[in-house]
C-alpha positions in Angstrom: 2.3 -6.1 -18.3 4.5 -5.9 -15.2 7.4 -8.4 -15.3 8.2 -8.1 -12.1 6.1 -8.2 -9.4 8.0 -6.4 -6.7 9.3 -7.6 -3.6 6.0 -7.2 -1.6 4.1 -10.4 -1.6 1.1 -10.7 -2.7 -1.7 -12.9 -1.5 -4.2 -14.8 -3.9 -6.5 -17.1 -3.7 -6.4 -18.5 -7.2 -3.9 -19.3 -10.0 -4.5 -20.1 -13.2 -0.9 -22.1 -13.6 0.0 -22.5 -17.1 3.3 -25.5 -17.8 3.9 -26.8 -21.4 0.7 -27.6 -22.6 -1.3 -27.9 -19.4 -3.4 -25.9 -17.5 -4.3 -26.2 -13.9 -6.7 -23.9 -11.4 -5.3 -24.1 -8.0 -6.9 -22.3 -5.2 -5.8 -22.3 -1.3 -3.4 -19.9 0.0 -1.0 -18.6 -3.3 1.8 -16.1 -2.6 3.4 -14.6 -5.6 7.0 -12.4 -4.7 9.7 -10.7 -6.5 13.3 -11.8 -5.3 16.6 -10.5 -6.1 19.8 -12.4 -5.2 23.1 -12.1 -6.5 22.4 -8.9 -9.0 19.2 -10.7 -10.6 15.5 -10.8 -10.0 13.5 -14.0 -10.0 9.5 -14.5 -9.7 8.7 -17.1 -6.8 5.1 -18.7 -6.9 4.0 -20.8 -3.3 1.6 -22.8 -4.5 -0.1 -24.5 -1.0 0.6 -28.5 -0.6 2.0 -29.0 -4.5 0.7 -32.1 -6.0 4.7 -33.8 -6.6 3.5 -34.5 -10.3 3.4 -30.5 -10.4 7.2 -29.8 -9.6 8.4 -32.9 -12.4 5.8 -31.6 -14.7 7.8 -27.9 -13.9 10.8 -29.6 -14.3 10.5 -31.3 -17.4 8.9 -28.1 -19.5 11.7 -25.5 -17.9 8.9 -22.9 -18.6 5.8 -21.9 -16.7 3.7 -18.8 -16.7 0.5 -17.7 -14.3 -2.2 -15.7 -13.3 -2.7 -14.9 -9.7 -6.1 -13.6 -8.7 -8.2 -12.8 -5.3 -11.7 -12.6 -5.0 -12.2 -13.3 -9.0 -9.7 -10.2 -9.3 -6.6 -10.0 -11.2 -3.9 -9.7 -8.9 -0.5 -10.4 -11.4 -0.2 -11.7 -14.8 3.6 -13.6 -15.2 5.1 -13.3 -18.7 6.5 -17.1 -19.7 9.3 -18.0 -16.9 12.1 -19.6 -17.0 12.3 -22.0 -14.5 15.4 -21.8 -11.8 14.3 -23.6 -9.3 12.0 -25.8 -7.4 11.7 -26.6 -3.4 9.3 -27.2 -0.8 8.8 -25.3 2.4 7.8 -26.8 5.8 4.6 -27.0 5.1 5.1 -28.8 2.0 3.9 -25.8 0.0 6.0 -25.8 -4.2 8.4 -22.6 -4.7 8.5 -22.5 -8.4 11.5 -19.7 -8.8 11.0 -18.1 -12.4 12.9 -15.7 -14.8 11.7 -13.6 -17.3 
């Protein structure tokens, strides 16, 4: 398994979304990313127009793992994350910012 993904994004349009105990399939335009800032590389999930109950449920478990697929293909498979971070873009897609 590749922890990180690279800094190329790639474009799914699935995600089996994995946070605590729950499980959640969420399709639309998914974009998973490798970052690195400040020495350190982080794992950035878009999910498209987050349910809000998403980013507490994020929150609250400070761990989430995926799998990101396209065309019933598997694109990425995340280890567990830590979370770092949560945010919303413009368009009110989630960021979910993860660690290994």
């Amino acid at each position: 398994m590749n922890l990180f993904p690279g800094t190329r994004p790639i474009h799914g349009d699935s995600v089996h979304l994995s946070i605590g105990a729950n499980s959640l399939l969420i399709t639309g335009d998914i974009v998973c990313q490798g970052v690195h800032e400040d020495g350190r590389g982080y794992v950035e999930l878009t999910l498209p127009d987050g349910d809000p109950e998403q980013r507490r449920a994020a929150k609250r478990h400070g761990q989430f793992g995926f799998d990101l697929y396209r065309g019933g293909g598997s694109l990425y498979a995340s280890p567990t994350l830590t979370l770092i971070s949560t945010r919303r873009t413009s368009t009110g897609a989630l960021v979910l910012r993860g660690a290994p």
